[in-house]
N, CA, C and O atoms as a GROMACS GRO file, in nm:
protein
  348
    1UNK      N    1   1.370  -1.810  -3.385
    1UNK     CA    2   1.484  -1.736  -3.433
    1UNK      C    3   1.445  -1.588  -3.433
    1UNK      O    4   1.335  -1.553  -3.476
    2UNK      N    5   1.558  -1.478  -3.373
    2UNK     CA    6   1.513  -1.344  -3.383
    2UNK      C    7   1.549  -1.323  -3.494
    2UNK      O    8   1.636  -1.376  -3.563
    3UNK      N    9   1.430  -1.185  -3.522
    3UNK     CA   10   1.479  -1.141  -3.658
    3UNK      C   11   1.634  -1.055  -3.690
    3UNK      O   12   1.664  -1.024  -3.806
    4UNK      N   13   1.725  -1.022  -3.568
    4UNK     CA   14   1.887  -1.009  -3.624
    4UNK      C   15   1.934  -1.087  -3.654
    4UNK      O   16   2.003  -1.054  -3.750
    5UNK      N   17   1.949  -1.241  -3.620
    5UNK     CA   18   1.978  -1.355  -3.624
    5UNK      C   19   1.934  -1.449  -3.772
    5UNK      O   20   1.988  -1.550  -3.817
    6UNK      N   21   1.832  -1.384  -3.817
    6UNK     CA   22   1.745  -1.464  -3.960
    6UNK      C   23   1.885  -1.429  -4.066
    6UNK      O   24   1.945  -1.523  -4.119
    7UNK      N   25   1.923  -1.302  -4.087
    7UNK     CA   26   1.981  -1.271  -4.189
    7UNK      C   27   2.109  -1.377  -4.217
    7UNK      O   28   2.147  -1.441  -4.315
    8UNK      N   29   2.166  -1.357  -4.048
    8UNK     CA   30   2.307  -1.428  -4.049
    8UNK      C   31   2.314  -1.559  -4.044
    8UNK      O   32   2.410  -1.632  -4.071
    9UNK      N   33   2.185  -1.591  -4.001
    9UNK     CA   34   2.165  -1.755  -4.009
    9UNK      C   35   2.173  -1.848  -4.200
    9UNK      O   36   2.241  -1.946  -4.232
   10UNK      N   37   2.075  -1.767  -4.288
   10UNK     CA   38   2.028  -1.781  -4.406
   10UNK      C   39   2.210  -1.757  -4.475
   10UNK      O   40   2.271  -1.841  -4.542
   11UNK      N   41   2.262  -1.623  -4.434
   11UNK     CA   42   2.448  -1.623  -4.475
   11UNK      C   43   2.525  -1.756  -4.489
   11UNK      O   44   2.590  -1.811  -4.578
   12UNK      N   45   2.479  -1.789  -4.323
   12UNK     CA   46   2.584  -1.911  -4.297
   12UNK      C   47   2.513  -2.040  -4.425
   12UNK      O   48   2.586  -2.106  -4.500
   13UNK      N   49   2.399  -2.049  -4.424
   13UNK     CA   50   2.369  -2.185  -4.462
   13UNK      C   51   2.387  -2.194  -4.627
   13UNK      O   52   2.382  -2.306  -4.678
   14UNK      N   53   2.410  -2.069  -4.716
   14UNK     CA   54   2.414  -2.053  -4.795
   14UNK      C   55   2.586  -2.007  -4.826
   14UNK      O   56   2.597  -1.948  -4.934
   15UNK      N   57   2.677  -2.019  -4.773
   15UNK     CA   58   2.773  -1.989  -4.745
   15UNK      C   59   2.819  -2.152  -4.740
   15UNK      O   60   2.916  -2.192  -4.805
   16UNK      N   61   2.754  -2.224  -4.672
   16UNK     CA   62   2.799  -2.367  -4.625
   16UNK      C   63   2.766  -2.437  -4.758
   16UNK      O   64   2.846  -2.525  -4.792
   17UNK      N   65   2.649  -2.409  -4.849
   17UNK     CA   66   2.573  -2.492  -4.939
   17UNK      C   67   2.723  -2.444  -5.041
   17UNK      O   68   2.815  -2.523  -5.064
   18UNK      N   69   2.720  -2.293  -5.092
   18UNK     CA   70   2.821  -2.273  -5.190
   18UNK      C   71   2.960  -2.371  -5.142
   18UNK      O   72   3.024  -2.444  -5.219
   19UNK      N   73   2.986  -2.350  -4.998
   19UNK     CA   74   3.164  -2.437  -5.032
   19UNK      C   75   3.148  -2.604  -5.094
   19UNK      O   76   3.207  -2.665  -5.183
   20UNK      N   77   3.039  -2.641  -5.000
   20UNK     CA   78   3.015  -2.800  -5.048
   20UNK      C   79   2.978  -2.837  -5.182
   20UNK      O   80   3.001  -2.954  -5.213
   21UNK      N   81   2.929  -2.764  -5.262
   21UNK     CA   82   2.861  -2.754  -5.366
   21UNK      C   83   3.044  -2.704  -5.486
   21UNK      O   84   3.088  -2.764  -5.585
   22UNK      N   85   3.095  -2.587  -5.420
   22UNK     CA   86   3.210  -2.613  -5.508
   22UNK      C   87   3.307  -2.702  -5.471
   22UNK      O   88   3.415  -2.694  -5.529
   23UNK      N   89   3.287  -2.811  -5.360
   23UNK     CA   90   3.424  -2.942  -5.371
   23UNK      C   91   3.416  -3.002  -5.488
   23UNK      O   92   3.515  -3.035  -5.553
   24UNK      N   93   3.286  -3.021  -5.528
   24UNK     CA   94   3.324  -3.106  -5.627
   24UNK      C   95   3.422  -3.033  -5.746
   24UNK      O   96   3.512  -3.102  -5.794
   25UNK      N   97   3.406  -2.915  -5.787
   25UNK     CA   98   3.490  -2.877  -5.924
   25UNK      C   99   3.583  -2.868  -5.846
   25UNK      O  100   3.619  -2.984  -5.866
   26UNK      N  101   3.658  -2.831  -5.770
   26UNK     CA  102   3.780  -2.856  -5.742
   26UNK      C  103   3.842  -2.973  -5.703
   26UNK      O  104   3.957  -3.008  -5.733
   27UNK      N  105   3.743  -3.047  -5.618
   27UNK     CA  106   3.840  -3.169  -5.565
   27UNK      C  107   3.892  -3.274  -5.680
   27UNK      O  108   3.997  -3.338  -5.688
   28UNK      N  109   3.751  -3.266  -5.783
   28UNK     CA  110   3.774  -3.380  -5.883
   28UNK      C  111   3.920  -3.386  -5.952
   28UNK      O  112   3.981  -3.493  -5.949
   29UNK      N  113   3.985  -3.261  -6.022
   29UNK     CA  114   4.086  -3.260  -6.038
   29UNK      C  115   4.226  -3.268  -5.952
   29UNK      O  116   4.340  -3.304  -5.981
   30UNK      N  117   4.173  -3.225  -5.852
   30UNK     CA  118   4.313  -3.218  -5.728
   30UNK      C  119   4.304  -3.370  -5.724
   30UNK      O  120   4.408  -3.403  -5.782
   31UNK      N  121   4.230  -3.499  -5.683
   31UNK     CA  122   4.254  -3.585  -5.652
   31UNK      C  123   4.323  -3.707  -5.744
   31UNK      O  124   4.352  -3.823  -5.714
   32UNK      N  125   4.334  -3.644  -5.846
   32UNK     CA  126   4.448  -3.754  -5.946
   32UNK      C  127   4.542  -3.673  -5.929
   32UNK      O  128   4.604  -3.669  -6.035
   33UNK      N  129   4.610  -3.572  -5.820
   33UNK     CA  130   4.728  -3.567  -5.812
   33UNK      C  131   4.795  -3.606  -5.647
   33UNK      O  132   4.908  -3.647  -5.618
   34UNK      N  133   4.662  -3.570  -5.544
   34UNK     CA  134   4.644  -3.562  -5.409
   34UNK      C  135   4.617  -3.708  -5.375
   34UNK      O  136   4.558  -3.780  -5.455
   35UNK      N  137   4.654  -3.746  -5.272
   35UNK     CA  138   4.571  -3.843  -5.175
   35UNK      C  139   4.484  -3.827  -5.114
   35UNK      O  140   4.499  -3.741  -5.027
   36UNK      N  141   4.342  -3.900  -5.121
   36UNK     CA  142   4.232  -3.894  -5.057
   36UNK      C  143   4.248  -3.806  -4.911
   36UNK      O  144   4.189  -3.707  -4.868
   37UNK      N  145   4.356  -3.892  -4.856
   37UNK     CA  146   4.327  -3.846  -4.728
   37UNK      C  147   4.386  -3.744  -4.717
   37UNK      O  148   4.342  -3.663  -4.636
   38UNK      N  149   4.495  -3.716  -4.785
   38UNK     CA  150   4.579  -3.560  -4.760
   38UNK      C  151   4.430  -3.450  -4.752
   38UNK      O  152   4.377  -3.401  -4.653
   39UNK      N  153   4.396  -3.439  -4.888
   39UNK     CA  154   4.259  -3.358  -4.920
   39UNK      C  155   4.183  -3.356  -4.844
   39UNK      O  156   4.129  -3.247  -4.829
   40UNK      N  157   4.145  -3.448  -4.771
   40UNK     CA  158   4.020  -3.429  -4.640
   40UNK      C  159   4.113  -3.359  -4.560
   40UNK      O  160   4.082  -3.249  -4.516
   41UNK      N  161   4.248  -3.420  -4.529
   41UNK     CA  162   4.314  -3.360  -4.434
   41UNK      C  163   4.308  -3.188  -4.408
   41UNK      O  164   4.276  -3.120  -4.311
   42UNK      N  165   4.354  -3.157  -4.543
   42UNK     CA  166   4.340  -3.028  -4.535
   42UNK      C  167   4.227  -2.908  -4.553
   42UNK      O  168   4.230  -2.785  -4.545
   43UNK      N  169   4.124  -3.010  -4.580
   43UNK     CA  170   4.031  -2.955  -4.616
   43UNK      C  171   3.939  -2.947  -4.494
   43UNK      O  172   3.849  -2.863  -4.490
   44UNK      N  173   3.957  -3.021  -4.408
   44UNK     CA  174   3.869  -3.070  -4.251
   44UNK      C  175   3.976  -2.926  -4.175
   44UNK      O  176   3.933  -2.835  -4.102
   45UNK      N  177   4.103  -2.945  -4.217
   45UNK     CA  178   4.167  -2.834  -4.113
   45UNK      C  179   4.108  -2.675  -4.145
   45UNK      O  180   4.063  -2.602  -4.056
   46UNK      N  181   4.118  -2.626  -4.326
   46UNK     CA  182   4.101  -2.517  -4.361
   46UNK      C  183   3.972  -2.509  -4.256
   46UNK      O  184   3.953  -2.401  -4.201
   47UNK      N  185   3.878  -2.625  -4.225
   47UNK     CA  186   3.744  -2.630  -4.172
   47UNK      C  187   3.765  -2.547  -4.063
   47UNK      O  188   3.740  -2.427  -4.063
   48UNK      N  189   3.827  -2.630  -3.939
   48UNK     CA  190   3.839  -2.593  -3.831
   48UNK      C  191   3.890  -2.475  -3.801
   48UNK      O  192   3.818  -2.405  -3.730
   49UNK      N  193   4.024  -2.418  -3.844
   49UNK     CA  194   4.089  -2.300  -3.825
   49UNK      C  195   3.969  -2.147  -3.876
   49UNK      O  196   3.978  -2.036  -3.823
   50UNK      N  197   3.883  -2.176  -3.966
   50UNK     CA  198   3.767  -2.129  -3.994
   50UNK      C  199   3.620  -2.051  -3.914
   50UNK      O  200   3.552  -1.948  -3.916
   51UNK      N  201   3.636  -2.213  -3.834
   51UNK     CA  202   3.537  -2.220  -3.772
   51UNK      C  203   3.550  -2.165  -3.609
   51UNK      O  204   3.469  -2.132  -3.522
   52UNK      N  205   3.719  -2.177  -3.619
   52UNK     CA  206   3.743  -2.138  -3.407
   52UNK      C  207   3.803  -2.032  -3.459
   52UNK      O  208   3.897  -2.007  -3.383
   53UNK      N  209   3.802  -1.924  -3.586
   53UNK     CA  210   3.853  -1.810  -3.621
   53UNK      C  211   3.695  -1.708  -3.597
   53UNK      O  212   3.711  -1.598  -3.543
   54UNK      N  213   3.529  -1.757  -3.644
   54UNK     CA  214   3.436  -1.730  -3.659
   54UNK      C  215   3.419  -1.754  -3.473
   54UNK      O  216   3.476  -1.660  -3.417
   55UNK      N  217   3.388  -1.803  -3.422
   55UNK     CA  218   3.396  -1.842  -3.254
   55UNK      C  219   3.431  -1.733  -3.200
   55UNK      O  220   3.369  -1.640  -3.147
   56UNK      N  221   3.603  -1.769  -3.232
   56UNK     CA  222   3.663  -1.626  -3.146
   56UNK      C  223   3.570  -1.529  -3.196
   56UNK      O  224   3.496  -1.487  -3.107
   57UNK      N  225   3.547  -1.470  -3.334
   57UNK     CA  226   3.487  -1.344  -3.301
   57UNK      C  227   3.354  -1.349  -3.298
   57UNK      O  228   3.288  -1.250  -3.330
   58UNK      N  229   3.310  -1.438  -3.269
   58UNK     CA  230   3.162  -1.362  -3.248
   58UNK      C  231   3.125  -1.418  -3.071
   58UNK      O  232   3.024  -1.378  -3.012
   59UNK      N  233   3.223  -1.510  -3.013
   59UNK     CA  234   3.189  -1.539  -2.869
   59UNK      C  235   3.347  -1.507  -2.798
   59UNK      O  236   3.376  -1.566  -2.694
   60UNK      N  237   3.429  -1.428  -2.851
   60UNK     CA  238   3.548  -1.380  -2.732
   60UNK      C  239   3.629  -1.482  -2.695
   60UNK      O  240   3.613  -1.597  -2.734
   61UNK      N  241   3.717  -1.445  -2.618
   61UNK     CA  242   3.862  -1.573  -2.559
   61UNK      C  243   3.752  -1.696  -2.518
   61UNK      O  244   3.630  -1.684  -2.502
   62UNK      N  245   3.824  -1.802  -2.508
   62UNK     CA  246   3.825  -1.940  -2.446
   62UNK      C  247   3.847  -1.934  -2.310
   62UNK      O  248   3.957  -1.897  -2.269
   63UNK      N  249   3.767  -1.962  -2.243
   63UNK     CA  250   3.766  -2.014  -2.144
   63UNK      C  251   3.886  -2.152  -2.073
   63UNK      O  252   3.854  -2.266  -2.039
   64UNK      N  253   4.022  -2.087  -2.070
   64UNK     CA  254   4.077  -2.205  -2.096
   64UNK      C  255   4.058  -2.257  -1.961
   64UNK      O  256   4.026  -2.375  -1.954
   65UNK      N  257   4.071  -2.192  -1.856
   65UNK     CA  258   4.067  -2.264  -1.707
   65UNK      C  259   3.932  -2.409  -1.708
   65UNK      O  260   3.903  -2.528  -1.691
   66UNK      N  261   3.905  -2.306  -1.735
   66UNK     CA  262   3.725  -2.422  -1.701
   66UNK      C  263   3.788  -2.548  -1.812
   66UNK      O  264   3.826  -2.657  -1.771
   67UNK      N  265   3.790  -2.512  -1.942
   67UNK     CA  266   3.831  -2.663  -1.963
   67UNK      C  267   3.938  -2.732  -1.966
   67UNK      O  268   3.934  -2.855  -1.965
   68UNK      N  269   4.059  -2.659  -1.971
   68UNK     CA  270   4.175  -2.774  -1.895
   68UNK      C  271   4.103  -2.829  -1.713
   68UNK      O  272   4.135  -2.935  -1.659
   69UNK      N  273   4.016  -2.739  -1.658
   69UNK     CA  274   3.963  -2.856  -1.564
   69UNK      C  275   3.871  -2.980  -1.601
   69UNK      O  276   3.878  -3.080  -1.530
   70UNK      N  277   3.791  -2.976  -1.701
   70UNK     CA  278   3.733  -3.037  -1.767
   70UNK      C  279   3.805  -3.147  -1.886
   70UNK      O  280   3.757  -3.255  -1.919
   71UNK      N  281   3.898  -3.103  -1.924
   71UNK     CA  282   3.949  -3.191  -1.993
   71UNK      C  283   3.943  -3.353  -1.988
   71UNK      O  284   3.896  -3.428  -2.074
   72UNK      N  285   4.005  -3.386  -1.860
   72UNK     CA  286   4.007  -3.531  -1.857
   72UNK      C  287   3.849  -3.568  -1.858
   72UNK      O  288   3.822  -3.645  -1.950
   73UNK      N  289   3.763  -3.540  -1.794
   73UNK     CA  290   3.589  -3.564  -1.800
   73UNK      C  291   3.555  -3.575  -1.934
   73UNK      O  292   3.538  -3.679  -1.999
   74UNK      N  293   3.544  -3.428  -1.979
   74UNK     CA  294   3.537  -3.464  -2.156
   74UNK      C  295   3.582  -3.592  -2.254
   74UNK      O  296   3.509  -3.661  -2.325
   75UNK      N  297   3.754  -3.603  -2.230
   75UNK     CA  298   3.808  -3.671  -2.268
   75UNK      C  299   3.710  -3.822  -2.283
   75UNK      O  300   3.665  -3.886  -2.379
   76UNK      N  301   3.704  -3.841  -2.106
   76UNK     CA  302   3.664  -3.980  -2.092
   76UNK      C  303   3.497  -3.970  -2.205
   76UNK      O  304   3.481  -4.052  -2.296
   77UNK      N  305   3.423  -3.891  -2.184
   77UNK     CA  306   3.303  -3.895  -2.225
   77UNK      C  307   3.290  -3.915  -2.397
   77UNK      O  308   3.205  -3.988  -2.449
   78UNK      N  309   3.374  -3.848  -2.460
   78UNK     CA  310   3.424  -3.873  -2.589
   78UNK      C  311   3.460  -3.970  -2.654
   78UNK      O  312   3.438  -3.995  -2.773
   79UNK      N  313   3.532  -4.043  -2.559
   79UNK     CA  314   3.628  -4.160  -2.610
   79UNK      C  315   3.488  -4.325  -2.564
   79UNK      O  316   3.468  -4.434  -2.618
   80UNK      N  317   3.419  -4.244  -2.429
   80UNK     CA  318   3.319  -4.369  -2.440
   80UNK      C  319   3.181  -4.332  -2.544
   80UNK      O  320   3.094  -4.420  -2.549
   81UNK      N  321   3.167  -4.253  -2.596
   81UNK     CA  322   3.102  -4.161  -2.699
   81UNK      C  323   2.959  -4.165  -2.640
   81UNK      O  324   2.865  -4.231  -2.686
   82UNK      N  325   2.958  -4.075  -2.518
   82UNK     CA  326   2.864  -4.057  -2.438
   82UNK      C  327   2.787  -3.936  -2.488
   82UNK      O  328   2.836  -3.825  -2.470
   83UNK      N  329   2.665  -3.951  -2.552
   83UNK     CA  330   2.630  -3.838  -2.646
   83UNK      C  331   2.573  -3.744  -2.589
   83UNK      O  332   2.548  -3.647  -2.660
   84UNK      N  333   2.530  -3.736  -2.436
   84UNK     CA  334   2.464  -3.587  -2.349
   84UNK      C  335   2.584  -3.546  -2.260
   84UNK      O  336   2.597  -3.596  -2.148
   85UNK      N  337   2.669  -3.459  -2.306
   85UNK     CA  338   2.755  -3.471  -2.164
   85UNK      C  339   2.723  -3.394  -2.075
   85UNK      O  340   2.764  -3.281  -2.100
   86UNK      N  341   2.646  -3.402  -1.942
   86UNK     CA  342   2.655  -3.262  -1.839
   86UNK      C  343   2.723  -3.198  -1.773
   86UNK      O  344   2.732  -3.194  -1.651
   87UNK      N  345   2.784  -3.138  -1.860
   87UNK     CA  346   2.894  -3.043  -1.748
   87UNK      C  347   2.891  -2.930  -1.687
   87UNK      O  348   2.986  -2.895  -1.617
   0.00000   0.00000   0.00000
């Protein structure tokens, strides 16, 4: 690991420890009013929209050509849960 990279690395993992670490005080009460799965639901999404918000900015647009060509390949490799894919 370079040393620009140490700071932001130690951010993220301590950044990741605080959210997981506060589900519990929040979820415990939301879930005698929520459904299990609603709560993951939204809580897996807040994830994602998060995470391809952090992407975009620190690695730029998507490449969409390359993977709508890729798509169906992926697809198949996913669904047979082929865990090296070489693309």
């Amino acid at each position: 690991m370079t040393t620009p990279s140490r700071p932001l690395g130690i951010a993220g993992l301590l950044m990741a420890t605080s959210a997981w670490g506060s589900l519990f005080l929040v979820g415990k009460p939301l879930l005698r009013h929520i459904d299990p799965l609603w709560f993951t639901l939204v809580r897996y999404s807040i994830a994602a929209l998060g995470f391809a918000l952090l992407l975009r900015l620190l690695r730029g647009g998507v490449p969409w050509a390359r993977l709508r060509a890729l798509a169906p390949r992926l697809a198949l490799l996913g669904t047979l849960e082929i865990g090296r894919a070489h693309v």
